[in-house]
C-alpha positions in Angstrom: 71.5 120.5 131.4 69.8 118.0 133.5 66.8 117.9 135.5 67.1 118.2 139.0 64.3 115.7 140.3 64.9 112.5 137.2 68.0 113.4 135.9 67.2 113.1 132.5 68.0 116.6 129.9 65.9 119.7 130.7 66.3 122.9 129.8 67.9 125.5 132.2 66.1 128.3 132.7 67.8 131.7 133.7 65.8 133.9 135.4 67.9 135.3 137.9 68.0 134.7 141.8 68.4 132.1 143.7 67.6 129.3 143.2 67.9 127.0 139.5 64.8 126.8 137.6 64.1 123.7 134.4 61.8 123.0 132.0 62.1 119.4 132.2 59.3 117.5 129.7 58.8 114.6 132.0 58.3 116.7 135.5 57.4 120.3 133.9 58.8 123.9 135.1 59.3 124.5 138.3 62.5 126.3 140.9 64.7 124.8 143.1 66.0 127.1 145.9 69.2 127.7 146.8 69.2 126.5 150.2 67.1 123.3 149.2 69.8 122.7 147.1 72.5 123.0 149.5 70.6 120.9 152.0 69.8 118.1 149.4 73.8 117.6 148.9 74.6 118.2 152.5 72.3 114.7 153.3 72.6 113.2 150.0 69.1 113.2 149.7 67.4 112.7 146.1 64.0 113.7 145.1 61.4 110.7 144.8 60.4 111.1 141.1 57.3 110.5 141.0 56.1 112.1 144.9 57.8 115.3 143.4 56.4 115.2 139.6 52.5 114.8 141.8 53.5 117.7 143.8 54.4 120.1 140.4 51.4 119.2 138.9 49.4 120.4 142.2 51.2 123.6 142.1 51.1 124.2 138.3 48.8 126.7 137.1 48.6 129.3 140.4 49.9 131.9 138.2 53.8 131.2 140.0 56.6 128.4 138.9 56.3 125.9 141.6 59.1 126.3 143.9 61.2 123.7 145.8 62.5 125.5 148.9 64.3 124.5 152.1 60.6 123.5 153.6 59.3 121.6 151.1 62.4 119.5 150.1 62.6 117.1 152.7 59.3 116.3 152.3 59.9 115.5 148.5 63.2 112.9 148.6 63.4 109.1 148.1 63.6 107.3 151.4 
C-alpha cells in the first residue's frame, strides 16, 4: 500500500469507516475521509508533502489519529 500524501509504501490500516487510514514512516498515522478523498480526485488535487506532514505533526498526540476530512483538504494540496 501507499501513502496517500508522498506516495511512497505505508501501511494500511483497517479500522473500519470511512475514510482510509496509513502508518506511513515519513508523514506518521493519520485518516483520510471519504469525502476528502472523493473531492481530491474530483479536482486532481495532490497534497503538498511537506504543508500536510507539518499539519500531522500539529495534530499528533491529542489522544485522536489526525484526520483529513472534506474541510481541511483543500487547505492541504500542492498549488
Amino acid at each position: 500500500m501507499t501513502c496517500l500524501i508522498c506516495d511512497e509504501p505505508a501501511d494500511e490500516v483497517d479500522a473500519g469507516g470511512d475514510y482510509q487510514e496509513r502508518a506511513c514512516p515519513k508523514c506518521g498515522h493519520y485518516r483520510v475521509t471519504g469525502t476528502a478523498l472523493v473531492l481530491m480526485r474530483k479536482h486532481s488535487w495532490c497534497f503538498d508533502v511537506e504543508l500536510t506532514r507539518e499539519w500531522i505533526e500539529q495534530h499528533q498526540g491529542s489522544g485522536t489519529i489526525p484526520t483529513i476530512d472534506s474541510n481541511q483538504a483543500p487547505r492541504l494540496i500542492d498549488v
